[in-house]
N, C-alpha and C positions, 0 to 999 in steps of 0.2 A: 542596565539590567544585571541580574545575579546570571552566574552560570545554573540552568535549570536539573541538572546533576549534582553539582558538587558545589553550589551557592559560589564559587570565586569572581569575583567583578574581571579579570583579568581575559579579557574579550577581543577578538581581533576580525572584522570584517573581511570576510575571503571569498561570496561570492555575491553580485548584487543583478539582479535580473527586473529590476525597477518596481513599477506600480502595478500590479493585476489583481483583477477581481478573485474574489473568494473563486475557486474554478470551481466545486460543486452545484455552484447558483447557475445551472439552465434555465433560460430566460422565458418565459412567456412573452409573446408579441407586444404585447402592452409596455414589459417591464427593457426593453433593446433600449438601450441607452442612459437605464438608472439605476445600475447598477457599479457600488462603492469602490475603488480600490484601496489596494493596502499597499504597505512597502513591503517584495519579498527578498529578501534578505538572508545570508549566512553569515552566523559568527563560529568562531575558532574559541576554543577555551583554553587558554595553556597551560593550564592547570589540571583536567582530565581529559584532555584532547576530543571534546563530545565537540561535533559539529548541529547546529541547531538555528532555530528564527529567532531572530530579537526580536518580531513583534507575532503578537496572538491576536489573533479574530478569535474572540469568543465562543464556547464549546456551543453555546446556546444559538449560534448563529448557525454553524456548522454541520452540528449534528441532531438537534431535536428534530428533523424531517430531512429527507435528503433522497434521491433515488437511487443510489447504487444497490444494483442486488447481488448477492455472490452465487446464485443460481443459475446466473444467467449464462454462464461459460460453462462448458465440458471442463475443459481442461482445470477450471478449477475444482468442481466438483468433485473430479476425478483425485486431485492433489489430495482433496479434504478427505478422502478414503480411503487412501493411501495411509495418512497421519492419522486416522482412527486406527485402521488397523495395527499398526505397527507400535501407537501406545497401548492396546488391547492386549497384543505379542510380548510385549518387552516387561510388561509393567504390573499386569492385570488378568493374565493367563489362568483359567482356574478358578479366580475368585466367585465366593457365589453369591455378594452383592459388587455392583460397582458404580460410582456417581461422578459426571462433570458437570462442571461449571464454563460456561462459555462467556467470554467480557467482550461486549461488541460484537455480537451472534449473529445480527443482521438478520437476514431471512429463514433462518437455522438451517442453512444446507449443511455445514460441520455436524452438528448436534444429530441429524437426520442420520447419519452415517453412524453416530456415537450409540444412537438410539435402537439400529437394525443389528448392533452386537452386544446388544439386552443391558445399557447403561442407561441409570436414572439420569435425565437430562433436564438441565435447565440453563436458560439465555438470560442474558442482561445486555439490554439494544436501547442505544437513546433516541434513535428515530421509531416515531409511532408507528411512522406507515409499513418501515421493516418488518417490525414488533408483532403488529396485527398481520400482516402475511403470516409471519414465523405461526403466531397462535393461531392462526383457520388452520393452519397446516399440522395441528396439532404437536409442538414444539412450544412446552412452555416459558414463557418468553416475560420478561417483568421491564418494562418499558422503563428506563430509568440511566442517568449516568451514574455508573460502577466506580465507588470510592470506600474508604475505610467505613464510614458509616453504613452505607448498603449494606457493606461487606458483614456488620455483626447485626442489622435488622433482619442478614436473611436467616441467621440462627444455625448454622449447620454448618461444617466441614467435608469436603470433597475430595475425591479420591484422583485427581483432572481437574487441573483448571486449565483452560487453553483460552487464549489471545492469539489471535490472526488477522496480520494487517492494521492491528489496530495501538502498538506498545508505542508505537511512535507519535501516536495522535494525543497524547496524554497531555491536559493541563494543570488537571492536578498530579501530576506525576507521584509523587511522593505518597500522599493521600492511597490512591490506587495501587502502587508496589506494595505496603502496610495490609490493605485488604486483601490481596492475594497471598498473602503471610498467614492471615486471618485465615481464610479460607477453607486452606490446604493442610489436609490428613497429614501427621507427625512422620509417614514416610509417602507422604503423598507429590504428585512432579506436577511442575508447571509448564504446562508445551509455548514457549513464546517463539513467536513466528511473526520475522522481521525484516524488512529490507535491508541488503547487506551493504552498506556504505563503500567498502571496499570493493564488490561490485557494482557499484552505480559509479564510480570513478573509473573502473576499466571497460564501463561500457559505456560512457560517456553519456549518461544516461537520467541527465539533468533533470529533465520532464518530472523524475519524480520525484521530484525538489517543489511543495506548492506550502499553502496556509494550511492546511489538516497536516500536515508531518511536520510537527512542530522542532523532532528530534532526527538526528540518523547515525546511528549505532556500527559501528566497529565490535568483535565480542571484549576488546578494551575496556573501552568506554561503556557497554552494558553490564557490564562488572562490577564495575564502581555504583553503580546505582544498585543494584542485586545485593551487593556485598554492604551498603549501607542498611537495607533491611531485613540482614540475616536471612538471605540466598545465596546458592550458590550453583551456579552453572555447572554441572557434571560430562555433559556432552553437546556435542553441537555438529551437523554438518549442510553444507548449500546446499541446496534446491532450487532447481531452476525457474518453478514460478514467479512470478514479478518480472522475470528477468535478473532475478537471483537472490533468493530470500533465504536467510539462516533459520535454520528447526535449533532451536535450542529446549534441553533438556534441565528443567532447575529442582533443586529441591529446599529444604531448611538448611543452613548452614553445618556442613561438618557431615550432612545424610551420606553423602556418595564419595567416592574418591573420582576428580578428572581422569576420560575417558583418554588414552593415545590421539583418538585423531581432533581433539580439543587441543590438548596440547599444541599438537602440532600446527594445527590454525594456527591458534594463539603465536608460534614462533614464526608463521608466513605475516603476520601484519607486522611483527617487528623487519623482518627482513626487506619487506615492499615499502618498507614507511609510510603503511597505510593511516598512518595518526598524526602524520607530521604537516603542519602547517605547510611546507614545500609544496605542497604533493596537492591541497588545496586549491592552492595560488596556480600551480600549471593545470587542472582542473577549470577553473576558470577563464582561462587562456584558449583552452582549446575549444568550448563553448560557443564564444565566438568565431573559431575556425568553422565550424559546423554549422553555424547559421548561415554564411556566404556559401557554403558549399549546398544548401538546400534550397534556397532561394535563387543562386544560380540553374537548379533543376528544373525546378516551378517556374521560372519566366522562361526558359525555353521550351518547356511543354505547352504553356500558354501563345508563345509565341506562333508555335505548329501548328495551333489550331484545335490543339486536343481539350479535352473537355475532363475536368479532374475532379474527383470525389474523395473525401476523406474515408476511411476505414475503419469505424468505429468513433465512439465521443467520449473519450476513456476522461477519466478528471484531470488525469497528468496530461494530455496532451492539449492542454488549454494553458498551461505552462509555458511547452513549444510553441503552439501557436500565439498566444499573445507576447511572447518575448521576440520573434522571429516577426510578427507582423503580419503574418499571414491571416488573410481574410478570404472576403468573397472576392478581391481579384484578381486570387488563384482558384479556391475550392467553391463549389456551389451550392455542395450539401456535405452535411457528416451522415453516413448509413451506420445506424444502427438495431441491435437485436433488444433493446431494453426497453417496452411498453411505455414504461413511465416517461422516459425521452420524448414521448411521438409529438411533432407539431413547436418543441422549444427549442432555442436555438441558443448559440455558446456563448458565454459570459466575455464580455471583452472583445471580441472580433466577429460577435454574431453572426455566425453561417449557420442558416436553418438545419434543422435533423430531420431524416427520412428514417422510417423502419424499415430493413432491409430486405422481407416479404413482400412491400408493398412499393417497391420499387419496378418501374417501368421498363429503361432503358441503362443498362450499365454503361459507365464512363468508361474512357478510354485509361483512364489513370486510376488506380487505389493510392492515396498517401496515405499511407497505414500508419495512424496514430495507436493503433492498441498492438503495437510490434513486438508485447510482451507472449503473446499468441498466437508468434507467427506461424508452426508450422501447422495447428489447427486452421489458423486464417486459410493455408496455401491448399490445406487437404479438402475443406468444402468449397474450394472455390477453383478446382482445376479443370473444369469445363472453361472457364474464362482464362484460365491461362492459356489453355488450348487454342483461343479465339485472339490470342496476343494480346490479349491486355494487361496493360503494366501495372503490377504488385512495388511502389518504391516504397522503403523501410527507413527512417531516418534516421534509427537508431538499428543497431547489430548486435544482440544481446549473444555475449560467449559465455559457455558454463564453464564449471571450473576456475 
């Protein structure tokens, strides 16, 4: 394969986590055991140090229907209104029209926020079912995947474009950077909003390594892709959502002069050897420390006689669990808050999903696979901390 950045063949495998199902695919009862794997895989690029999948399960597999909603968490909601505000503040204060474009809007909780501080909005969602939520919900929403072509059928220029969660899911990559070029008002900004690679390495935080993140971005390595289609990054700083996601700030090439604390990022990944193949290779090493240190946990909770529930049925923790192994004879259920969940059960190591309203009798154990949530997890659930039931985390997510 080419490098999906910067086309160089010059490729190096540096992490391999074997065969697992597409991890969006929850399983209907019927479908437990017919469901495809793939090879998931990290290559190294030594040529723009982008770490990425050498192999693609098709966008049309992935994402024409899917149930992730982004409404479904506070704490992201809450994030999403935060980054309204604050591009409204910095960018758009004043003005007496103002318009964004949302790429991958999902349910329009982003857009809803954009909306309540008087912005003409519109989404572009390639799952129907998101789509049509977003539009009852009155958030116009054009059900379609966002490429250079959408980009001049929608005829118009925007004052906002914002991508969240989704710059890494890109197949057409190229295609899609081009139409946000499109897009975008002559001093208009790009909010991309991205999982920080260099955080996912210091929190060892593999899980969100799957088939939908095709890519995973250093502000390096997302430079080089910007800078091939005349963008340019002006400001950038972490967030702690995901368990640590960069807010980047982009405009037309040459619009802005780099902010201080871009800079200065930019000199902490040189210093950490956040790009260096090294740095990959003991990332992988420690992988497997983590997995005997989890699965040590889990047979001794089982052994005691405890009774263990997962904590959520996040996409990335079908990751952990089908690399790790873990099934039903550790956990019994995944509880979760997402409707669409109710009654399927997890791709690859099929443990059934409860709604967590509709839940009986709490286990004695939570294995918090959505750990990127934890201190909301720990703040609606401390009547049962109260009651000593164990909250374990498999991951530690550190900010900063």
């Amino acid at each position: 394969m080419n490098c999906r950045v910067c086309d160089s063949t010059d490729l190096e495998l540096v992490i391999d986590l074997g065969l697992q199902p597409w991890c969006n695919h929850f399983l209907r009862e019927d479908e437990v055991g017919t469901e495809p794997k793939y090879p998931l895989r990290v290559v190294y690029c030594h040529d723009c140090s982008t770490a990425q999948l050498d192999f693609t399960v098709k966008k049309e597999t992935m994402f024409a229907d899917h149930t992730y909603l982004s409404g479904v968490t506070k704490s992201l909601s809450d994030h999403f209104q935060t980054i309204a505000r604050e591009v409204d503040h910095r960018f758009l204060a004043g003005a007496a029209t103002k318009s964004v474009l949302d790429i991958g809007s999902n349910d329009g909780t982003q857009l809803k926020h954009f909306k309540a501080l008087g912005y003409d909005v519109l989404g572009v969602e390639s799952s129907k079912t998101t789509a049509k939520i977003a539009n009852d919900a009155g958030i116009p929403t054009r059900n379609d995947f966002f490429n250079l072509e959408v980009a001049r059928n929608l005829g118009r220029k925007f004052d906002v474009v914002n991508a969240a969660g989704v710059f890494f899911h890109l197949e057409e990559l190229h295609s899609v950077t081009e139409g946000i070029r499109e897009t975008l008002h002559q001093n208009g900004v790009f909010v991309v909003q991205f999982l920080y690679m260099k955080q996912i390495l210091k929190n060892l935080a593999f899980d969100q390594i799957y088939h939908e993140h095709l890519l995973y971005y250093n502000l390096s390595t997302i430079d080089v892709l910007l800078n091939r289609h005349g963008l340019d990054m002006f400001d950038a700083y972490l967030s702690p959502i995901h368990g640590g996601s960069i807010i980047g700030f982009v405009g037309k090439a040459g619009s802005r002069e780099p902010t201080g604390r871009l800079l200065a990022m930019r000199g902490e990944e040189v210093r950490d050897q956040s790009n260096a193949i090294g740095t990959y290779q003991h990332f992988a090493r420690r992988i497997v420390h983590m997995c005997d240190e989890n699965l040590a946990y889990l047979t001794h909770q089982k052994r005691s006689g405890k009774r263990i529930f997962g904590m959520g049925a996040p996409v990335k923790g079908n990751t952990l669990l089908n690399y790790f192994g873990i099934g039903t004879q550790f956990i019994d259920y995944l509880v979760e808050k997402n409707e669409l969940r109710r009654g399927l059960y997890s791709p690859g190591m099929h443990i059934p999903i409860v709604i967590e309203n509709e839940l009986d009798t709490p286990p004695d154990v939570y294995y918090v696979l959505a750990w990127n949530f934890k201190k909301e997890i720990l703040a609606n659930n401390s009547d049962l901390i109260e009651r000593r039931l164990q909250f374990y985390f498999p991951l530690h997510p550190q900010e900063g």
